[in-house]
N, CA, C and O atoms as CSV, one atom per row, in Angstrom:
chain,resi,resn,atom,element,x,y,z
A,1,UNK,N,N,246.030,143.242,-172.440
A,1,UNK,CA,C,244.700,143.378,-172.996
A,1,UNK,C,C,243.749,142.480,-172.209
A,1,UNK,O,O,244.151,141.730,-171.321
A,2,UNK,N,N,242.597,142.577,-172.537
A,2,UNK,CA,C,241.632,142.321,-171.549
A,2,UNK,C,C,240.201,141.519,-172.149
A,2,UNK,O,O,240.313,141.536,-173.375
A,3,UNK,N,N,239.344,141.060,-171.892
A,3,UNK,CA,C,238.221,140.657,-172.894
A,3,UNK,C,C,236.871,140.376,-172.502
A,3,UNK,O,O,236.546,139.193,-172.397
A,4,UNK,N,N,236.291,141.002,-172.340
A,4,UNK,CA,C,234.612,141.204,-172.125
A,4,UNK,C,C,233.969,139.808,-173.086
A,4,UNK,O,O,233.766,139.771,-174.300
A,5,UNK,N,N,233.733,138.642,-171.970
A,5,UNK,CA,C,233.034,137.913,-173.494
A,5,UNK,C,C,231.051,137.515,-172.632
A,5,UNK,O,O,230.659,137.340,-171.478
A,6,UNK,N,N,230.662,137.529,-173.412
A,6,UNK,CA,C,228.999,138.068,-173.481
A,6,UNK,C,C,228.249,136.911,-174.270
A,6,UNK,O,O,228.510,136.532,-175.412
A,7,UNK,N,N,227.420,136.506,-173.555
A,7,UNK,CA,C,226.730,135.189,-174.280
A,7,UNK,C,C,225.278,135.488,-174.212
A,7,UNK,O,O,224.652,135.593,-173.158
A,8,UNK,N,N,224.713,135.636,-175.574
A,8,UNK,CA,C,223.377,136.121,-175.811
A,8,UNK,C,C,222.276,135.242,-176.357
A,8,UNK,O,O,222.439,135.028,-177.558
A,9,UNK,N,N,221.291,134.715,-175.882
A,9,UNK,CA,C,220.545,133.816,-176.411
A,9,UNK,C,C,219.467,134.982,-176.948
A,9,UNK,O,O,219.182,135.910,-176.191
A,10,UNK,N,N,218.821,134.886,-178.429
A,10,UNK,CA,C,218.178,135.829,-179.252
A,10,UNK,C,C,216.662,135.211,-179.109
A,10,UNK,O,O,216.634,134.034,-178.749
A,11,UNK,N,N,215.488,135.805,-179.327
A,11,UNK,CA,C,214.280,135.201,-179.273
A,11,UNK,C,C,214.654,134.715,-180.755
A,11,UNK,O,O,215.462,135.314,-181.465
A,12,UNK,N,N,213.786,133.249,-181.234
A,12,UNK,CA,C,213.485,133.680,-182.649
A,12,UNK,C,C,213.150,134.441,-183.353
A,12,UNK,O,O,212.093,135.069,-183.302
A,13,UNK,N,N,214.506,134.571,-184.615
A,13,UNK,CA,C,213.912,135.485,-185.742
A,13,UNK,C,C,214.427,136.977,-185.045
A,13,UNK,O,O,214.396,137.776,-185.981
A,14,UNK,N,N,214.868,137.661,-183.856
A,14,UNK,CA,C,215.179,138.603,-183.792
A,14,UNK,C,C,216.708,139.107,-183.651
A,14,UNK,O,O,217.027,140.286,-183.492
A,15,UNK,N,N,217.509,138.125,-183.728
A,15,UNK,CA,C,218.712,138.393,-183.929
A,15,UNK,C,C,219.293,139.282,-184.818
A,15,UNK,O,O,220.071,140.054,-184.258
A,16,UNK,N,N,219.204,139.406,-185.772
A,16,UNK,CA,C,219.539,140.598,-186.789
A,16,UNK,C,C,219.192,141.744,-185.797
A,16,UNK,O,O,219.871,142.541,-185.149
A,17,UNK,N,N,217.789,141.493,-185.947
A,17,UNK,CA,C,217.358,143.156,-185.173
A,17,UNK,C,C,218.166,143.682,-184.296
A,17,UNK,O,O,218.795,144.738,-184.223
A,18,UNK,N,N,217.988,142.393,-183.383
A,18,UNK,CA,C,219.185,142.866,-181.857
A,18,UNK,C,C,220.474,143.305,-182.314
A,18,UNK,O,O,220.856,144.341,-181.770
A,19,UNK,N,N,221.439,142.677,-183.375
A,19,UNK,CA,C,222.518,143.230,-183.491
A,19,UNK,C,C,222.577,144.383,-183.947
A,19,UNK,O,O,223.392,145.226,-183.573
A,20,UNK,N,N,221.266,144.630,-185.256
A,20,UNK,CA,C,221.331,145.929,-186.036
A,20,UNK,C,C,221.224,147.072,-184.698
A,20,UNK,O,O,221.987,148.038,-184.670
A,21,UNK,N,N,220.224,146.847,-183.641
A,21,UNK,CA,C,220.054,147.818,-182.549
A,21,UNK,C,C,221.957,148.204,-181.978
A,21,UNK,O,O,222.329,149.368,-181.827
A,22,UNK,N,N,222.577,147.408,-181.825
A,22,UNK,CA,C,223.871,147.434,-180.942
A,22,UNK,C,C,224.368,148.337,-181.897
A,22,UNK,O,O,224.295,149.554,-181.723
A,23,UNK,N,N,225.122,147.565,-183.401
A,23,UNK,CA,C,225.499,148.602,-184.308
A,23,UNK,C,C,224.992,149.793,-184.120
A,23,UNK,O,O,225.858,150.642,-183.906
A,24,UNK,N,N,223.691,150.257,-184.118
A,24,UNK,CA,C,223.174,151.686,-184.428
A,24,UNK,C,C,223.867,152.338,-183.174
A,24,UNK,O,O,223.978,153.558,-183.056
A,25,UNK,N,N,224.425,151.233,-182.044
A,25,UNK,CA,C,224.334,152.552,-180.529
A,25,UNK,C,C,226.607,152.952,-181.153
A,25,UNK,O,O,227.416,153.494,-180.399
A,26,UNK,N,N,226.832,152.606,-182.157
A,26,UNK,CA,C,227.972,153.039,-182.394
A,26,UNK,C,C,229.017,154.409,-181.951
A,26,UNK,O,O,230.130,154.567,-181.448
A,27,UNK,N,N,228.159,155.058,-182.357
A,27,UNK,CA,C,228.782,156.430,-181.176
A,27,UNK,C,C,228.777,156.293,-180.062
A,27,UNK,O,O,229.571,157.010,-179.454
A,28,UNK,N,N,227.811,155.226,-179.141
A,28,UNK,CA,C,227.792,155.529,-177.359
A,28,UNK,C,C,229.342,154.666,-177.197
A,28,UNK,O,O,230.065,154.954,-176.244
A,29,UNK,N,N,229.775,153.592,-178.212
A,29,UNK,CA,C,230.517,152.735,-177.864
A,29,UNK,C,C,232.059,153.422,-178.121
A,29,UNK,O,O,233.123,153.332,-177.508
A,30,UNK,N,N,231.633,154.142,-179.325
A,30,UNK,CA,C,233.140,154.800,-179.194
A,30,UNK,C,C,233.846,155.578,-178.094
A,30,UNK,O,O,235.020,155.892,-177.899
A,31,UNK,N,N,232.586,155.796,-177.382
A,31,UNK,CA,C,232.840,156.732,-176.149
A,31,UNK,C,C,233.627,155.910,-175.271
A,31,UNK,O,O,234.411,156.544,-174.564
A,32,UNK,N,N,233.620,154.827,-175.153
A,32,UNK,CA,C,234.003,153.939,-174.033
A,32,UNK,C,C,235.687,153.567,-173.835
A,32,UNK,O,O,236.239,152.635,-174.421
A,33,UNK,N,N,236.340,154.472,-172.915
A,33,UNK,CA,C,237.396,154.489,-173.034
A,33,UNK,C,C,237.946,153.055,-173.022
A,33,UNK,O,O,237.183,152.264,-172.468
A,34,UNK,N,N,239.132,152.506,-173.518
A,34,UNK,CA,C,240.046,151.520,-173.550
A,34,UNK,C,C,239.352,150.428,-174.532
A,34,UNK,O,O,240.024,149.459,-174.886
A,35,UNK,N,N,237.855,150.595,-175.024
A,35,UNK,CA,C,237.422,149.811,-175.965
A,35,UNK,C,C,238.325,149.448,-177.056
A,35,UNK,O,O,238.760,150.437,-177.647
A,36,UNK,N,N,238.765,148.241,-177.527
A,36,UNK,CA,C,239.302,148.303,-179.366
A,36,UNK,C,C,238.479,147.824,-179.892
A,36,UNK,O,O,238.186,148.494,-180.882
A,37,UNK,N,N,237.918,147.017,-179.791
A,37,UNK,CA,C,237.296,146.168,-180.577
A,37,UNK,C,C,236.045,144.983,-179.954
A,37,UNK,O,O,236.129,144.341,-178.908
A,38,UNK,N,N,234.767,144.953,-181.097
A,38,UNK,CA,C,234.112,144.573,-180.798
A,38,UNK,C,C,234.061,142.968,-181.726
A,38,UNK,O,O,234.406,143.253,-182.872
A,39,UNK,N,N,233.911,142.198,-181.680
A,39,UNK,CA,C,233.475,140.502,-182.685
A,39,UNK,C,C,232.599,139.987,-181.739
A,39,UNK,O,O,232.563,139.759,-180.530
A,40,UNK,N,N,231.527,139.830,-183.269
A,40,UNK,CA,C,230.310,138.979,-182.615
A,40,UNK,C,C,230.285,137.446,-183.501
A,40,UNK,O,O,230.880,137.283,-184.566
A,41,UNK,N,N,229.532,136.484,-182.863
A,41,UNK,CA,C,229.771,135.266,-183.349
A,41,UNK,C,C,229.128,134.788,-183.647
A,41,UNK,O,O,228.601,134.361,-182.620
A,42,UNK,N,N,228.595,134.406,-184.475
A,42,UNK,CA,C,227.587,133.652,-184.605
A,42,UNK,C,C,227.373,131.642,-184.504
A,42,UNK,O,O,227.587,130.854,-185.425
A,43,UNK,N,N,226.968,131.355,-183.281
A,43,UNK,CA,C,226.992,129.867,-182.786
A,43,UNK,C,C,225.674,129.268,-182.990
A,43,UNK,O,O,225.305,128.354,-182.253
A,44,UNK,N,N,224.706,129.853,-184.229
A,44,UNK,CA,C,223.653,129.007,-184.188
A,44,UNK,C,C,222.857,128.828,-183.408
A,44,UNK,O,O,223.149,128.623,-182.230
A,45,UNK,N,N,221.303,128.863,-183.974
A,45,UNK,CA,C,220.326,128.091,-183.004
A,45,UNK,C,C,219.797,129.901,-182.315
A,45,UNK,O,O,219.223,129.959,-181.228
A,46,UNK,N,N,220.060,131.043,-183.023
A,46,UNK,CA,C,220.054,132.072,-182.184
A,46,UNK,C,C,220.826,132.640,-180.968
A,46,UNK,O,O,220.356,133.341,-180.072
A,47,UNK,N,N,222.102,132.203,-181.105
A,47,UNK,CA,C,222.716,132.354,-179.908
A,47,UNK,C,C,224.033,132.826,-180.250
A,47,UNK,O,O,224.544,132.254,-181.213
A,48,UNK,N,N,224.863,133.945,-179.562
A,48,UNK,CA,C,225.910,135.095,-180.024
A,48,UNK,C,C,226.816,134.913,-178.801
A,48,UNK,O,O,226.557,135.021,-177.602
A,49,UNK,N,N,228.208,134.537,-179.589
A,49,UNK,CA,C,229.136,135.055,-178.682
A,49,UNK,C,C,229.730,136.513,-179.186
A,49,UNK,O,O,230.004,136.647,-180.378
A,50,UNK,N,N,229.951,137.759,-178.124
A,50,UNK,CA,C,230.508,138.646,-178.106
A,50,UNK,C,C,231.227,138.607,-177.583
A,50,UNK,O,O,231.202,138.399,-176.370
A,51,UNK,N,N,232.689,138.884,-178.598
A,51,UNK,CA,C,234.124,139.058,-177.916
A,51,UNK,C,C,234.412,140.667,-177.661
A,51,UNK,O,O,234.513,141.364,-178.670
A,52,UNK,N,N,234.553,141.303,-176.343
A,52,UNK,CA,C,234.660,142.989,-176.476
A,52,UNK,C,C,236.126,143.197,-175.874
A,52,UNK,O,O,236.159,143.322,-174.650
A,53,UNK,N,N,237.211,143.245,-176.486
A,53,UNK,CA,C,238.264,143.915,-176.279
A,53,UNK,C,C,238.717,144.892,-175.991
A,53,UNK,O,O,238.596,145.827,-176.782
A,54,UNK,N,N,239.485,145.104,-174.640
A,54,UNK,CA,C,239.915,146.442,-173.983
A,54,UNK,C,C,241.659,146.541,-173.303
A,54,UNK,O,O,242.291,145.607,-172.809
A,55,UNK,N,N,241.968,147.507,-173.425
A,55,UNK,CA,C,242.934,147.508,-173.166
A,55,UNK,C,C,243.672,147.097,-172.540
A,55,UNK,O,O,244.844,146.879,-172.843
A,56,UNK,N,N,242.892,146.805,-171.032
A,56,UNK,CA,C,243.266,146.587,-169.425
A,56,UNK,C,C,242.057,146.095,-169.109
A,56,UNK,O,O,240.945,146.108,-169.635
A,57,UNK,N,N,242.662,145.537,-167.860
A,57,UNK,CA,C,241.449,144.834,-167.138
A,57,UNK,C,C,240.352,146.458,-166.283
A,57,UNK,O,O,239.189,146.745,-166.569
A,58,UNK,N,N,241.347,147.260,-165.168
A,58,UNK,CA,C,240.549,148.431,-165.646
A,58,UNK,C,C,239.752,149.080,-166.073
A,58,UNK,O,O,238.962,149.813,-165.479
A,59,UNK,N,N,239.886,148.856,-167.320
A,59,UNK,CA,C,238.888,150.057,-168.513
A,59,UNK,C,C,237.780,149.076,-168.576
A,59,UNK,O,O,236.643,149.548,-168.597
A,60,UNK,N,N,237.904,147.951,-168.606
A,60,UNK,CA,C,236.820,147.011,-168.547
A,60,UNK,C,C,236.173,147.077,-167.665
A,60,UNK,O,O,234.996,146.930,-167.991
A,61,UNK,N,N,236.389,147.317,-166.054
A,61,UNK,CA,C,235.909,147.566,-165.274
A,61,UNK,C,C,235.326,148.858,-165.217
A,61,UNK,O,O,234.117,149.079,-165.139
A,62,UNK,N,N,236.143,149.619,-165.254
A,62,UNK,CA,C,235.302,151.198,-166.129
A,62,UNK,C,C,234.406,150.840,-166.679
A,62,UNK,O,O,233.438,151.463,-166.243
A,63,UNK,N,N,234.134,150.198,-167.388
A,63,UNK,CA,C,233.190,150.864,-168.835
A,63,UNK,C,C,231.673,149.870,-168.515
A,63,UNK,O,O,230.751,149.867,-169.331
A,64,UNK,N,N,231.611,148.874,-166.892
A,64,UNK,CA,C,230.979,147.925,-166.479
A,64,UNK,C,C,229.410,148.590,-166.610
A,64,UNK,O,O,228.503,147.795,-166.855
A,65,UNK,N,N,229.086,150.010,-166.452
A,65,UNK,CA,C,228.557,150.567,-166.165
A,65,UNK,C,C,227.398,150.755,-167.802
A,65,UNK,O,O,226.224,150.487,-168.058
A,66,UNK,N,N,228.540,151.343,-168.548
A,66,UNK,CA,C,228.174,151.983,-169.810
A,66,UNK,C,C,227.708,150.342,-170.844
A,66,UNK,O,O,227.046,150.328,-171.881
A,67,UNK,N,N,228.311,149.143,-170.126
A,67,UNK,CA,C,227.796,147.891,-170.577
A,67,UNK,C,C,226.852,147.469,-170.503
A,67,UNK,O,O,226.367,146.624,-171.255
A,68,UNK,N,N,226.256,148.085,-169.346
A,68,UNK,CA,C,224.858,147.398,-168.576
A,68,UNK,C,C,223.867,148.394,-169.470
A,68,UNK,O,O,222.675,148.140,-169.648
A,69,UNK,N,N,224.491,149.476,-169.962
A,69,UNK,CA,C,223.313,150.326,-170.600
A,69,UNK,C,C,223.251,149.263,-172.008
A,69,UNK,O,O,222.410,148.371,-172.124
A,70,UNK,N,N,223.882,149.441,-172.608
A,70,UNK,CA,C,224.722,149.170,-174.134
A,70,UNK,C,C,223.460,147.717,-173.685
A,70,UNK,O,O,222.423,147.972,-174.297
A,71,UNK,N,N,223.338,146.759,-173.087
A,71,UNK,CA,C,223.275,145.203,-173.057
A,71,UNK,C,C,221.395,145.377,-172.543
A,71,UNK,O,O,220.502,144.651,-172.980
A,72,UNK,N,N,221.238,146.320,-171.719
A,72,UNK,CA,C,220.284,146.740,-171.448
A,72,UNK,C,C,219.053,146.742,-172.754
A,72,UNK,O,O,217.933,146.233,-172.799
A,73,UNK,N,N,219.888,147.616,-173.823
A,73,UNK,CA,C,219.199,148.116,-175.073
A,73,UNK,C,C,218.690,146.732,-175.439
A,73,UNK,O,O,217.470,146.777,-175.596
A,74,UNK,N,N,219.225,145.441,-175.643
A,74,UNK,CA,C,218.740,144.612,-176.516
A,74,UNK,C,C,217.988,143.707,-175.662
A,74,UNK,O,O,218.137,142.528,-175.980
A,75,UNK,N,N,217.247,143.911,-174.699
A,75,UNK,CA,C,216.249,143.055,-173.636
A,75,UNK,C,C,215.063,142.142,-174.337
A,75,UNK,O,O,214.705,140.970,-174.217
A,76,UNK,N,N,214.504,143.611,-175.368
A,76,UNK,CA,C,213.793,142.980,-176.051
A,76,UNK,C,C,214.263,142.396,-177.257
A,76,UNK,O,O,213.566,142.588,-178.254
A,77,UNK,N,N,215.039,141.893,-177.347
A,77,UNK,CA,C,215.697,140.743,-178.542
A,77,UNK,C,C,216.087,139.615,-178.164
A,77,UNK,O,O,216.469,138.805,-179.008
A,78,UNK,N,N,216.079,139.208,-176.402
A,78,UNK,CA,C,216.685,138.235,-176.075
A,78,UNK,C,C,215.770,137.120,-175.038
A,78,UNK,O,O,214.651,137.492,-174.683
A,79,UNK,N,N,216.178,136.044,-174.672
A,79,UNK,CA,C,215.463,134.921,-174.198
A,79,UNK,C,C,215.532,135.900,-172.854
A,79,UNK,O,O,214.632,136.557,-172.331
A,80,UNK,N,N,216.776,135.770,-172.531
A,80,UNK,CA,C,217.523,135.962,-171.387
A,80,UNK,C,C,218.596,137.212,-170.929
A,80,UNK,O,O,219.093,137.935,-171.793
A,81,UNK,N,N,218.901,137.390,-169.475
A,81,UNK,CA,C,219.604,138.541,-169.354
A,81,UNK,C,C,221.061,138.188,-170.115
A,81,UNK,O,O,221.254,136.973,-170.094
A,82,UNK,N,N,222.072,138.890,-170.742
A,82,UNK,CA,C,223.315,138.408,-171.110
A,82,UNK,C,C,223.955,137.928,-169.943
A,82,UNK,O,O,223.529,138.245,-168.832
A,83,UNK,N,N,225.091,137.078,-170.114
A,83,UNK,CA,C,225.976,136.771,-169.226
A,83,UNK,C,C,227.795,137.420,-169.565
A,83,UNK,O,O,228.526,136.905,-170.410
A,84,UNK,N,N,228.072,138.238,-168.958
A,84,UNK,CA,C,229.124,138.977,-169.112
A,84,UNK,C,C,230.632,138.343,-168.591
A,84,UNK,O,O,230.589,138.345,-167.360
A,85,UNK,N,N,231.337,138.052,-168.844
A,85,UNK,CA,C,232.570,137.683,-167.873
A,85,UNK,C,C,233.564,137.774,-168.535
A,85,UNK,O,O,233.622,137.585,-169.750
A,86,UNK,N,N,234.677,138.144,-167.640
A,86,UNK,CA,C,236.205,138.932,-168.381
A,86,UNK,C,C,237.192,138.118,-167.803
A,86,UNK,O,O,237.187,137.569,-166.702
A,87,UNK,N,N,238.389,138.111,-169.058
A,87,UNK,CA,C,239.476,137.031,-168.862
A,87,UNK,C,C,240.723,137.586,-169.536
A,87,UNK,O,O,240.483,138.023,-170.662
A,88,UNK,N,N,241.929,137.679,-169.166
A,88,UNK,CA,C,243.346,138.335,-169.607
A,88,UNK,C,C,243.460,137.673,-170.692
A,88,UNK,O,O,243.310,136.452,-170.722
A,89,UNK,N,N,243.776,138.479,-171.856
A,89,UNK,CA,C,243.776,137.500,-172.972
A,89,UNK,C,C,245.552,137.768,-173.414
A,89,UNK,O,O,246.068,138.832,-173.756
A,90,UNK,N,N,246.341,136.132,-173.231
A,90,UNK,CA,C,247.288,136.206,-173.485
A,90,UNK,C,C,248.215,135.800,-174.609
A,90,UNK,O,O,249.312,135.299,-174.359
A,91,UNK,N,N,247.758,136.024,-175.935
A,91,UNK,CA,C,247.804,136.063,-177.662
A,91,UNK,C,C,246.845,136.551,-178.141
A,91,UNK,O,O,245.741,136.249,-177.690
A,92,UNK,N,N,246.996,137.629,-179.403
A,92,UNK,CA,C,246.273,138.700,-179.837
A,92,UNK,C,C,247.459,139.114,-180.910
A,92,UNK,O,O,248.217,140.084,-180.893
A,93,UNK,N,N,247.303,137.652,-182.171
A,93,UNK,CA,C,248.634,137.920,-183.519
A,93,UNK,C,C,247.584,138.301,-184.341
A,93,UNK,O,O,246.469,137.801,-184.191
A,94,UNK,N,N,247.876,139.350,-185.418
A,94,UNK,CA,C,247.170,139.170,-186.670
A,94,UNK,C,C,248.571,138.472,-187.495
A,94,UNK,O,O,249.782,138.644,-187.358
A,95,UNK,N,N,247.891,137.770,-188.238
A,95,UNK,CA,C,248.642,136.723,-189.244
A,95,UNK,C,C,248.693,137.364,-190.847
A,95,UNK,O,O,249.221,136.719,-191.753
């Protein structure tokens, strides 16, 4: 497995919005082959870690494309461009 993690600084006060926008693009994301799973984080101060889980390193690379759209959408919700970077994730227990 694989892990897309995404660090989003929010303008004030628009964070909800920005996430409610991502949620709504729900169908473009299902499209995205090797996707499982999405967790967002909340670190205060307006600022989001997104954990995006994929199967393979691969599909992550695949889907680099359909990310830039997806990350694109929330421009106007954010300070700054996101910062994207992927890492082999080696434990993944549910307890």
């Amino acid at each position: 497995m694989y892990a897309s993690i995404i660090e989003l600084q929010f303008k004030p006060g628009l964070m909800q919005a920005g996430l409610d926008h991502v949620v709504a693009l729900r169908p473009q994301l299902l499209q995205i082959d090797g996707l499982n799973q999405m967790i967002s984080i909340d670190r205060g101060d307006d600022t989001v870690t997104v954990v995006v889980i994929y199967d393979s390193k691969a599909q992550r690379e695949a889907a680099t494309e359909q990310a830039r759209t997806v990350l694109a959408g929330i421009a106007e919700f954010v300070v700054a461009p996101p910062k994207r970077q992927g890492f082999e994730i080696l434990v993944n227990e549910k307890y």
